[in-house]
N, C-alpha and C positions, 0 to 999 in steps of 0.2 A: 260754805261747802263742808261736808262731812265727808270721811275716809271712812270705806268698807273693805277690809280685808277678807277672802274666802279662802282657807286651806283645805285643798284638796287632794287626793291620794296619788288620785292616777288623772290624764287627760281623760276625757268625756264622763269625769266624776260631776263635775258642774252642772249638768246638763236637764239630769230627770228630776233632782228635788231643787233645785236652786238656779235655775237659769233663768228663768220667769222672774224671780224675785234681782237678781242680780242686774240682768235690762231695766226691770222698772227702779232700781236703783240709781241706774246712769241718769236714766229719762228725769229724775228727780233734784239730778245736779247735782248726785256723790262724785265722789272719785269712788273706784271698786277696781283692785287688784286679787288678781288669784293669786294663789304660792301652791304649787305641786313641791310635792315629796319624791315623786317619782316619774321618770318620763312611760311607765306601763309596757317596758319592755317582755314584759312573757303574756302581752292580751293576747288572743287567739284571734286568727285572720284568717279570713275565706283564700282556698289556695288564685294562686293567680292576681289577686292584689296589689302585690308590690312588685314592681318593676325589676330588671335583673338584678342585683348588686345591690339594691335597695333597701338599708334597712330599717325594721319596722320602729326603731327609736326615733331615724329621721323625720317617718310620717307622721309617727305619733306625736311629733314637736309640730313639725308644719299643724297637724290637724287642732291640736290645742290653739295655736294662733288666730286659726279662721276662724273658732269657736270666738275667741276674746273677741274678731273683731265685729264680728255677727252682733254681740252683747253689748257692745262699745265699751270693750272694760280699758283700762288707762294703762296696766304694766301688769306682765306676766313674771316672777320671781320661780327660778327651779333651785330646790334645794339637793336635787341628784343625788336622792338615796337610789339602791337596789331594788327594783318590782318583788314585794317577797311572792308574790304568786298565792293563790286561793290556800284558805287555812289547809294544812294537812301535807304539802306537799315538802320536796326538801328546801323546796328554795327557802322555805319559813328561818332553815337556819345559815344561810346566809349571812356570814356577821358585818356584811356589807348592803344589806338590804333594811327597808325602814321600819321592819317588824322586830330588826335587832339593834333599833341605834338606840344608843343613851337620851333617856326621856329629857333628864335634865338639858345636856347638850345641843340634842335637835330646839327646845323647846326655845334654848338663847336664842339660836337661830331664826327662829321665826320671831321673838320679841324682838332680835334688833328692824325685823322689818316693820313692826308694828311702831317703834319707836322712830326709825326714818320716817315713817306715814304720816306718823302723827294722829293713828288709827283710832278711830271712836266705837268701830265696832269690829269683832273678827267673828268671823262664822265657822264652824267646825260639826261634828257628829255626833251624836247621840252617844251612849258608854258602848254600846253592843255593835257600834260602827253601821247603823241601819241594817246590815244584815249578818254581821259577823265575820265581814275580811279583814284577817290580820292586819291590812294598812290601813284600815278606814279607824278599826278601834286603837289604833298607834297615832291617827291624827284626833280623833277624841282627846288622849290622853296629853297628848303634846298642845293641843290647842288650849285643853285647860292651864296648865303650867306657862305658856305662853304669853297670854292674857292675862295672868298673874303677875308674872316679872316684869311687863311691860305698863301694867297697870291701866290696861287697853279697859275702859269704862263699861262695854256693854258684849257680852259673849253668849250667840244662842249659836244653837245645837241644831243642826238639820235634821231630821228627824221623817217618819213614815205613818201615817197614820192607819193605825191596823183597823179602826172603826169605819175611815173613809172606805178604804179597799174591801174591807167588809159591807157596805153598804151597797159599792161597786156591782159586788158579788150578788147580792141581793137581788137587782135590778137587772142583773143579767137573768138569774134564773126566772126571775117572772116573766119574760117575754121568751122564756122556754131554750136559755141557752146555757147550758153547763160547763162549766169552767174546767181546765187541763186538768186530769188525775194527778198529774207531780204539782198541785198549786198547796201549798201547804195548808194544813191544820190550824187558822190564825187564833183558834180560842185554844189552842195547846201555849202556854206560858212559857213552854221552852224552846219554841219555835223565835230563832231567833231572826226578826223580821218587824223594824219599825216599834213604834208606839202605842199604849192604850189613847185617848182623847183625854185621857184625866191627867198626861202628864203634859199633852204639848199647851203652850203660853200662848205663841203664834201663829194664825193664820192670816198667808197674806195671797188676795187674790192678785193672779198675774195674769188673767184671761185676755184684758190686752196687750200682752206680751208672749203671748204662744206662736205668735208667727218667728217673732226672733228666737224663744225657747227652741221651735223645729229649727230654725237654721244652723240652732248652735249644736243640735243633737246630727243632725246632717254633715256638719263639717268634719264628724267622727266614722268617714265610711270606713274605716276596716273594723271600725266593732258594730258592725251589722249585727252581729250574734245576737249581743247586749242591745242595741239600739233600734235593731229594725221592726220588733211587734210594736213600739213606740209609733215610729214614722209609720208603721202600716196602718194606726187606728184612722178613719173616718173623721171632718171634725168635729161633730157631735163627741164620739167617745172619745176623741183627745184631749177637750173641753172638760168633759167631765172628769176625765181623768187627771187631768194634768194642769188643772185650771185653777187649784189653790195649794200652796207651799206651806209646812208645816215648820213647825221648831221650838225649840225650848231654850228660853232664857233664862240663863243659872242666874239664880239667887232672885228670882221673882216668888214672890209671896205666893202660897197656896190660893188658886183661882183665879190669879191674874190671868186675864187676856186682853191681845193687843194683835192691834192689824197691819204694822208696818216696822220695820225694823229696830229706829228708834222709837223712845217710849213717845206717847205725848207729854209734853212739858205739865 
């Protein structure tokens, strides 16, 4: 049995690029632990959601739970930084939230857990944090330093494929259906949103695992916001959409490609 560690920002970070991949991990006879940086204490909630007195930290811990257990992942690990909230705001400066914590010191942090694991693989973000929130590109940075000091053997990058999504798009328009005016500019280079194909190493299909993917994106109902044009797709375009997980394994060779987490022997 192999140990998969997944560092994730906030609760229902798991869910859209790595859930699929993370179920068919269990199914494979890993062990697979999350480690949150933050319990996502400033995500935005539909009014009326949360019960009197209720606070959204509470649910947000319950809702990462039923997520794990949807996944069958083994041990959820919180490292209770501060939510810094979407780039730009002030929470960014917070010097109690994980867009301000000492890279070095979080990074211990999560190598002692890699070291308790006995971790063979840890999963983290792309540099640009797949779309540019301060914590996602803070567990980028932290995950690589991480898997350094721990000397954790195999570390990819979740990552967004702007060719898939692009292709996506494609497919829509030919059957005459035009995609939101706010959908960004994906051949704008500065649009900061996922990867070219020429950098991701992995793809792995999770198609039989999209039914636990939705349960685990379900267990996250206060981020409807975030989650529900997801749950609203058809399974056709769920499928399509959501049916293979990208990523980038540091320090593979120009070209390599691989279909499952670890390499083949």
């Amino acid at each position: 049995m192999t140990t998969i560690v997944a560092l994730h920002a906030h609760p229902d970070d798991e869910t859209i690029i790595q859930a699929g991949t993370l179920a068919r991990a269990v199914d494979q006879g890993h062990r697979v632990v999350i480690v949150y940086a933050t319990r996502g204490e400033l995500g935005e909630v539909p009014d009326g959601m949360l019960e009197p007195g209720e606070a959204l930290v509470e649910r947000r811990t319950a809702e990462a739970e039923a997520s794990a257990a949807a996944l069958g992942t083994a041990r959820i690990v919180w490292l209770d930084y501060g939510d810094s909230g979407m780039a730009g705001l002030p929470a960014n400066d917070d010097p109690a939230c994980f867009w301000q914590a000492d890279v070095e010191q979080a990074a211990a942090r999560v190598a002692a857990v890699l070291r308790e694991e006995g971790a063979d693989v840890l999963l983290s973000y792309d540099e640009q944090g797949n779309y540019g929130h301060p914590d996602h590109v803070q567990v980028h940075r932290v995950g690589e330093r991480a898997a350094a000091l721990a000397g954790t053997p195999h570390l990819l990058e979740a990552t967004i494929s702007r060719d898939h999504i692009k292709g996506l798009i494609a497919q829509m328009r030919a059957t005459g259906v035009e995609p939101s005016e706010d959908w960004p500019d994906l051949d704008d280079a500065e649009i900061l949103l996922g990867m070219p194909d020429a950098r991701i190493t992995t793809r792995i299909d999770v198609t039989p695992w999209l039914a636990r993917k939705r349960a685990a994106m379900a267990a996250h109902a206060t981020q409807v916001g975030d989650l529900g044009p997801f749950l609203a797709m058809d399974d056709d375009t769920y499928r399509a959409a959501m049916g293979t997980e990208f990523f980038i394994r540091r320090g593979a060779p120009d070209g390599h490609r691989d279909r499952d987490l670890l390499p083949a022997a």
